[in-house]
PQR file of N, CA, C, O and H, with PARSE charges and radii, in Angstrom:
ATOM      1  N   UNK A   1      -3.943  -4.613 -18.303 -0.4000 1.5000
ATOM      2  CA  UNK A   1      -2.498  -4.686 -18.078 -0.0000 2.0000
ATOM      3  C   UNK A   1      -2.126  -5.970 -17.335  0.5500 1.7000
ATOM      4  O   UNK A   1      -2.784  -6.615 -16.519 -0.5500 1.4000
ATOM      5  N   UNK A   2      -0.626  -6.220 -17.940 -0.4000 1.5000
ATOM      6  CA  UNK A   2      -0.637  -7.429 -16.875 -0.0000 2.0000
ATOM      7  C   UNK A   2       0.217  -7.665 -15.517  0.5500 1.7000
ATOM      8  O   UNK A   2       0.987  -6.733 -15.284 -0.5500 1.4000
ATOM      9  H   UNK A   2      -0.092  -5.696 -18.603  0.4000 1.0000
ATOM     10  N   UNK A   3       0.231  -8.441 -14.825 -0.4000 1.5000
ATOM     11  CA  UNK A   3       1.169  -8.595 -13.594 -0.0000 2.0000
ATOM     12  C   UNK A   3       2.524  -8.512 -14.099  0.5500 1.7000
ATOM     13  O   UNK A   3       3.023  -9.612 -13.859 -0.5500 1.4000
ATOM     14  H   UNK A   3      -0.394  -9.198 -15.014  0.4000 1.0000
ATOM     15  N   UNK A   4       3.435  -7.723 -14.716 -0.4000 1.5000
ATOM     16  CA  UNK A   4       5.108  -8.164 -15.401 -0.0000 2.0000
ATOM     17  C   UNK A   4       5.305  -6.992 -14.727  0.5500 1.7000
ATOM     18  O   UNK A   4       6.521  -6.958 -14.543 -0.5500 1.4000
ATOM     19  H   UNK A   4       3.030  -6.829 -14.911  0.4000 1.0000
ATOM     20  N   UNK A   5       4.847  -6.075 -14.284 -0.4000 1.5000
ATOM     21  CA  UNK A   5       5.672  -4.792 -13.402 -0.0000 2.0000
ATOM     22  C   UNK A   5       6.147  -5.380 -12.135  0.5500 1.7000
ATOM     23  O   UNK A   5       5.713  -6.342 -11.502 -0.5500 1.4000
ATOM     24  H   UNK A   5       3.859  -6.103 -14.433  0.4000 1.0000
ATOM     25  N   UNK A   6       7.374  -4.395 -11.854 -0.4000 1.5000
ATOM     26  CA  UNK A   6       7.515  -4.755 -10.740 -0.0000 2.0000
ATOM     27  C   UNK A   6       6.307  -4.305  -9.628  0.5500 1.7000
ATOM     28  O   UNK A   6       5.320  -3.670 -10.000 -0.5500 1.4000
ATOM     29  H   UNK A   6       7.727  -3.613 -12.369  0.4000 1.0000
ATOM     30  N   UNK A   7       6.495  -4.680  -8.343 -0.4000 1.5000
ATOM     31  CA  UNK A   7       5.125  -4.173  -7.292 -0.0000 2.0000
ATOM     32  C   UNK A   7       5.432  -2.651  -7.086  0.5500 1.7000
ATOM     33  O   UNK A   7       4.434  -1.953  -7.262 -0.5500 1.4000
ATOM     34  H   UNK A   7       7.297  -5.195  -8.040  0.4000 1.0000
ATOM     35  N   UNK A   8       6.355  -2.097  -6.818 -0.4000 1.5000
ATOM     36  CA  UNK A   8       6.304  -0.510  -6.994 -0.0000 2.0000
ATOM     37  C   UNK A   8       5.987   0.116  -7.835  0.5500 1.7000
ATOM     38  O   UNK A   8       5.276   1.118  -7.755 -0.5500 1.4000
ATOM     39  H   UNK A   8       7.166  -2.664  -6.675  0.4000 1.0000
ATOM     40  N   UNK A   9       6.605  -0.506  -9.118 -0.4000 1.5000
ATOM     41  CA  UNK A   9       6.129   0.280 -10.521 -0.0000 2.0000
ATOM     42  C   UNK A   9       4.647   0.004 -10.897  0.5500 1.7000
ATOM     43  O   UNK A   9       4.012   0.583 -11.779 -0.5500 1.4000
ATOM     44  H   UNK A   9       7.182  -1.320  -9.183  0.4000 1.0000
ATOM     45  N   UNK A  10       4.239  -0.911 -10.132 -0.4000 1.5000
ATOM     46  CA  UNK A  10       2.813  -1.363 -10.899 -0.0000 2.0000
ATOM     47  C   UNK A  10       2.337  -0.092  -9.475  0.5500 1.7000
ATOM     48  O   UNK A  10       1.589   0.838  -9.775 -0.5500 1.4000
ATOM     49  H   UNK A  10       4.754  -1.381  -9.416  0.4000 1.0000
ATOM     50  N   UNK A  11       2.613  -0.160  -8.717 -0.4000 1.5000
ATOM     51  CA  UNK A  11       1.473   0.578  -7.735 -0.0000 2.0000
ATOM     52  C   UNK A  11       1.675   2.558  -8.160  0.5500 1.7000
ATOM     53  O   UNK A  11       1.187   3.592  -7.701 -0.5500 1.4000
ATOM     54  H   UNK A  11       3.221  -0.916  -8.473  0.4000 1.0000
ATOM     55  N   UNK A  12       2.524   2.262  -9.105 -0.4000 1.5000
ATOM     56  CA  UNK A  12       2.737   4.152  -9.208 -0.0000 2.0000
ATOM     57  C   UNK A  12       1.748   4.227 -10.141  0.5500 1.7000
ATOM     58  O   UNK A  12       1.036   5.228 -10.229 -0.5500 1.4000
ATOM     59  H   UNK A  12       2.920   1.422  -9.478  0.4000 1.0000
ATOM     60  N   UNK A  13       1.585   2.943 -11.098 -0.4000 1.5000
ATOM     61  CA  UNK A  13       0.919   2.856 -12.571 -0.0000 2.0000
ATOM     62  C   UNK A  13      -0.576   3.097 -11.897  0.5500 1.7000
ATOM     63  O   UNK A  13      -1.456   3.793 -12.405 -0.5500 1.4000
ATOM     64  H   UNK A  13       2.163   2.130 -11.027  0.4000 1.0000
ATOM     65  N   UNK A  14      -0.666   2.456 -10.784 -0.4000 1.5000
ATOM     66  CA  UNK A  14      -2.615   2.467 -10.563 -0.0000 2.0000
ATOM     67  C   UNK A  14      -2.761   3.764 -10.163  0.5500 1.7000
ATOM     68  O   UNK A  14      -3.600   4.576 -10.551 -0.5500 1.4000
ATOM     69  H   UNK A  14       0.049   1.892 -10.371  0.4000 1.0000
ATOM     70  N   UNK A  15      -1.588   3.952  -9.085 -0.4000 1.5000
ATOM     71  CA  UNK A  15      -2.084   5.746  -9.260 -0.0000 2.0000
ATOM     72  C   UNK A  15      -2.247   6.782 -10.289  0.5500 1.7000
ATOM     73  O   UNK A  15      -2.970   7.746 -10.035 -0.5500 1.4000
ATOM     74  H   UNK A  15      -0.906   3.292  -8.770  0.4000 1.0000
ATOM     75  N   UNK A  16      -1.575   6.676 -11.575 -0.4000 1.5000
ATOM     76  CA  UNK A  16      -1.352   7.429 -12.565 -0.0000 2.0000
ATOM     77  C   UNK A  16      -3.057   6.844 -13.818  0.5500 1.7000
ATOM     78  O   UNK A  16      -3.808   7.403 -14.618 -0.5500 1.4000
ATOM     79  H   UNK A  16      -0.988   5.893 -11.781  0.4000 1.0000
ATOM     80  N   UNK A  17      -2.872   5.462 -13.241 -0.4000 1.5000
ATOM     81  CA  UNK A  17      -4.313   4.790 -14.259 -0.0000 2.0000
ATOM     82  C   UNK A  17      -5.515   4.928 -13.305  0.5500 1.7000
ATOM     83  O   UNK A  17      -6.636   4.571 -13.669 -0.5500 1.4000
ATOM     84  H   UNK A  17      -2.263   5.008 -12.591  0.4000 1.0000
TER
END
């Protein structure tokens, strides 16, 4: 995946990945 999330949305994503 790449860095284009925002930093919250990417940090909900690592919890969910």
């Amino acid at each position: 995946m790449k860095r284009i999330l925002c930093q919250p949305c990417h940090e909900a994503l690592k919890e969910n990945w």
